[in-house]
C-alpha positions as CSV (number, residue, x, y, z in Angstrom):
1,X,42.6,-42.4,-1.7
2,X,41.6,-45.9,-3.3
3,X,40.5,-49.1,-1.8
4,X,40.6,-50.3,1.2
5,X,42.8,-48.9,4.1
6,X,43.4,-51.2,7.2
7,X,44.0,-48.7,10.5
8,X,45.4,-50.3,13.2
9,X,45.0,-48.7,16.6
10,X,47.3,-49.4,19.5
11,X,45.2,-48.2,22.6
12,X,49.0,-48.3,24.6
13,X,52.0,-48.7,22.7
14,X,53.9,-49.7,25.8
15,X,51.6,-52.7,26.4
16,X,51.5,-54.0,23.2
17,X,54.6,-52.3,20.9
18,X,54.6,-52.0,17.2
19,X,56.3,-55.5,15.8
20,X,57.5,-53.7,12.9
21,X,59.5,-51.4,15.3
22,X,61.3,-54.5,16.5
23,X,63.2,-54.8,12.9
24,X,66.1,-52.9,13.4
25,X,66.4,-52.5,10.0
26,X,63.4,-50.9,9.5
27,X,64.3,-48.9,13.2
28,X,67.0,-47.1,11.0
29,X,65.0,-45.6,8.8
30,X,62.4,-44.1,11.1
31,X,62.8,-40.7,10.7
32,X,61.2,-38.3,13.6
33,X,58.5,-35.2,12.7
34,X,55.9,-33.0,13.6
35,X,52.4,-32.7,13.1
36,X,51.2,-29.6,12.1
37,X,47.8,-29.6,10.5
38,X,45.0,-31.6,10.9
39,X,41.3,-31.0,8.1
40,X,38.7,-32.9,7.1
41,X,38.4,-33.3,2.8
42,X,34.3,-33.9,2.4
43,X,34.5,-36.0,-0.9
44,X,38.1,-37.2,0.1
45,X,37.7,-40.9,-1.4
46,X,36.9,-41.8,-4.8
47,X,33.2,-42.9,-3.6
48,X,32.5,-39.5,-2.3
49,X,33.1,-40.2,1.6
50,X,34.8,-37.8,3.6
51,X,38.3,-38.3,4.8
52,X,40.8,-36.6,7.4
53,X,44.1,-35.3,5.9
54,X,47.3,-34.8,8.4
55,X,50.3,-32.2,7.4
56,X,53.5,-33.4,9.1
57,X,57.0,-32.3,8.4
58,X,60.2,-34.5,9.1
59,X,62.6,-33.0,11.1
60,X,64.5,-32.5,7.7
61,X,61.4,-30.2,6.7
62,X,60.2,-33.0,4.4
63,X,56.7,-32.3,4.1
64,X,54.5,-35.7,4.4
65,X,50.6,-36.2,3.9
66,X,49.2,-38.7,5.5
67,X,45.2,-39.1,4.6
68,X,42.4,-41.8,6.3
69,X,38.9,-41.7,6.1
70,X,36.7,-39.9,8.5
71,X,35.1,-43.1,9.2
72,X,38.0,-45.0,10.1
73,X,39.5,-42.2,12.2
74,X,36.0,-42.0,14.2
75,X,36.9,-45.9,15.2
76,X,40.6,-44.9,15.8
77,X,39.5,-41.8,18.3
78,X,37.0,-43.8,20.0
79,X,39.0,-46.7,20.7
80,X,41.6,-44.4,22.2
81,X,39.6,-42.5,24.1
82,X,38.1,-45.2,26.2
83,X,41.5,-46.2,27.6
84,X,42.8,-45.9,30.9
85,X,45.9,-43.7,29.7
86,X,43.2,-40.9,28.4
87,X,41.4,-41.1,31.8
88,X,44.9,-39.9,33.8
89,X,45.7,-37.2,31.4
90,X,44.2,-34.0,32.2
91,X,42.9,-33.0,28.5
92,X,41.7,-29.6,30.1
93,X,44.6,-27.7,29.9
């Protein structure tokens, strides 16, 4: 990974939808998949920071990496975490 990454969190989708999912253009080419792996990569960025790597294959079995850094997901996990929605779901189970 190089430069900057932006990471946007949406703490409920519902609330506040994705813009770019109302292009129905771009709606079409959504394709659906499944996440399968999730690791941590310690010198992961060119600068040595450590970054979180996700395995997800489309349902065509497309594999797809997607990579962020540790940092950034931190943010991402605690912003979600403090929401309302996380407080109804039972995450004991």
């Amino acid at each position: 990974m190089s430069g900057f990454t932006q990471l946007d969190v949406s703490p409920d989708i519902e609330q506040d939808p994705w813009t770019e999912l109302a292009d129905p253009q771009l709606r079409r080419r959504l394709r659906r998949g499944t996440l399968t792996k999730v690791g941590l990569l310690r010198n992961g960025t060119q600068s040595g920071r450590a970054t979180v790597s996700l395995l997800a294959y489309l349902d065509d079995g497309t594999p797809v990496l997607l990579e962020t850094t540790l940092r950034l997901w931190r943010v991402a996990n605690a912003a979600l975490m403090a929401t309302p929605i996380v407080a109804e779901e039972p995450l004991d189970d």
